[in-house]
C-alpha positions in Angstrom: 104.1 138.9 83.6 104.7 135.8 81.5 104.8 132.7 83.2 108.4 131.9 83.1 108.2 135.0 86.2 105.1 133.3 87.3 106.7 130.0 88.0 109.9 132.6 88.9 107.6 134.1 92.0 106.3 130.8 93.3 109.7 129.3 93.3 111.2 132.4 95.3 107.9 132.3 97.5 108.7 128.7 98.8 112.4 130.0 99.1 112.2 133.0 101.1 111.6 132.2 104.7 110.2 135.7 105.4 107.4 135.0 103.5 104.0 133.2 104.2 100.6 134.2 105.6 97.1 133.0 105.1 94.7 133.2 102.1 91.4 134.1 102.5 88.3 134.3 99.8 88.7 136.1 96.6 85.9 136.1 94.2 88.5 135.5 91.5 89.8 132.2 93.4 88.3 128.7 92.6 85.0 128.4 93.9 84.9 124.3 94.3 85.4 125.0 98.1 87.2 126.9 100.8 90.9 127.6 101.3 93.7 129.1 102.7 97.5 129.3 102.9 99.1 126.9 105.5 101.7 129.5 106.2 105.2 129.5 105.4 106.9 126.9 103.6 110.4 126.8 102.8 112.7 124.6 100.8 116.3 125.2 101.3 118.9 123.0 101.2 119.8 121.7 104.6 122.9 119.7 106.1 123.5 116.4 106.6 120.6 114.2 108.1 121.1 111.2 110.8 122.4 108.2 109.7 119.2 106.4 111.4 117.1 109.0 109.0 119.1 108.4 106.3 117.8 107.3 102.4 119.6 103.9 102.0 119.5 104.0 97.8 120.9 107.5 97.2 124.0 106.0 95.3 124.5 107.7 92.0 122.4 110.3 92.7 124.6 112.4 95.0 124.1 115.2 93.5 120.5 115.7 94.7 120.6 114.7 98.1 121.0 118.0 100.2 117.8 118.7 98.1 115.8 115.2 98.8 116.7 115.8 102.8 115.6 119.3 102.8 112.1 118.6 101.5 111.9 115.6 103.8 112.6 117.9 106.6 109.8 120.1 105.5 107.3 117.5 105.5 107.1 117.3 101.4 108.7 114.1 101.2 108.1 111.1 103.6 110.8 108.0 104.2 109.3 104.8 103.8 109.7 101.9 106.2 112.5 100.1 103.9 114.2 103.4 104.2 114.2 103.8 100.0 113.5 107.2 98.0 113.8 105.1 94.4 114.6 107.9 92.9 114.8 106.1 89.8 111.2 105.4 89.9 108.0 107.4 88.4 106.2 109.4 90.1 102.5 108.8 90.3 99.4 111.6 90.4 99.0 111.6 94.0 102.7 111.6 95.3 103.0 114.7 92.9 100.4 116.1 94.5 101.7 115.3 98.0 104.5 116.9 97.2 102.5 120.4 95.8 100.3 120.6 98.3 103.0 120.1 101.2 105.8 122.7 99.5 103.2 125.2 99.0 101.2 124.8 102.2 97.8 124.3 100.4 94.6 123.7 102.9 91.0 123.2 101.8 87.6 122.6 102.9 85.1 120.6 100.9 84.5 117.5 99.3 85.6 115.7 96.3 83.7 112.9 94.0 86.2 110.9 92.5 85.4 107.2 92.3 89.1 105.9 92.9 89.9 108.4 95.5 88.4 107.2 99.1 88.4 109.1 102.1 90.7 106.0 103.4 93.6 106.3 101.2 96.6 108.1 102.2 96.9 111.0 99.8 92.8 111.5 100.0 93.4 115.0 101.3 96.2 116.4 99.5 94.2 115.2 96.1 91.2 117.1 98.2 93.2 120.2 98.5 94.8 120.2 94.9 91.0 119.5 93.5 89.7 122.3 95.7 92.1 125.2 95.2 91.9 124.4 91.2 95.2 123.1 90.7 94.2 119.5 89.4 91.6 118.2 87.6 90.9 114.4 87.1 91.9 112.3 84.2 88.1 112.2 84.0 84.9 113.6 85.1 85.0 111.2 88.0 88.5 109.6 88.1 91.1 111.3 89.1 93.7 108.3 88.1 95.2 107.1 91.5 98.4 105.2 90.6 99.0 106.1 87.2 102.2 107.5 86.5 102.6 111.5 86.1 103.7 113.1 82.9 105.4 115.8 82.7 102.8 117.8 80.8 100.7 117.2 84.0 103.1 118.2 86.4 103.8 121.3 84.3 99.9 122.0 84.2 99.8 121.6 87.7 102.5 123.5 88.4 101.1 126.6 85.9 97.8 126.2 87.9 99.7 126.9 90.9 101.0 129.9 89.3 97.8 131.1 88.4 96.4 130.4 92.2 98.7 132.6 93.3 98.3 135.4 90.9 94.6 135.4 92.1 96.0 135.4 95.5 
């Protein structure tokens, strides 16, 4: 399969709520440290939210918002306190990887050794995870690059590393 029905499988994967289940070790999986499936995870467009739960800056950007709510719903995307989604803004490294981690339902054990990643900061775990199952690497041998924008050749890489953690599923 090429990877156009690589990237195909893991989109339908998240879609199709019948699917899920649990990993287990492979000897043909990344070997930086244990991991598993969380399970199912799916991302389908939802209707309406709250108006108490409600994105306050979605203005212009209509067209998207059944999508934004459903992955808030599942967990992938969080509401700040201001209420604001800026979806005009970048995205950095680790709220990509928030957001990978959380659609697919990624869990690892291990550790990680990346000087600007501390066990303190939010997004510690899903850049744990990501590290662990060998879909990210660091922009550096020891930096991972915590607040730098994300490019879309590194979301795509991610994204194909995904792909490939699944084939060796």
């Amino acid at each position: 399969a090429d990877f156009e029905d690589e990237i195909s499988d893991a989109i339908s994967e998240i879609n199709d709520s019948g699917s899920g289940g649990s990993g287990g070790s492979s000897g043909s999986k990344p070997q930086k440290g244990g991991y598993q499936s969380a399970g199912e995870s799916v991302i389908v467009p939802s209707s309406t939210p709250e108006a108490n739960s409600k994105y306050t800056d979605l203005s212009g950007f209509e067209w998207a918002q059944t999508y934004i709510y459903s992955l808030k719903e599942k967990g992938v995307l969080t509401m700040s306190a201001d209420r604001k989604f800026r979806p005009a803004d970048s995205v950095t490294r680790e709220e990509f990887v928030k957001m990978i981690v959380c659609a697919f339902g990624l869990k690892a054990e291990g550790d990680i050794d990346f000087s600007d990643v501390s066990e303190n900061d939010w997004y510690y775990e899903y850049v744990k995870t990501a590290y662990l199952c060998g879909i990210i690497n660091g922009t550096s041998a020891d930096t991972f690059g915590s607040g730098m924008p994300i490019t879309r050749e590194q979301m795509a890489a991610i994204v194909y590393r995904y792909a490939e953690f699944k084939k060796a599923d």
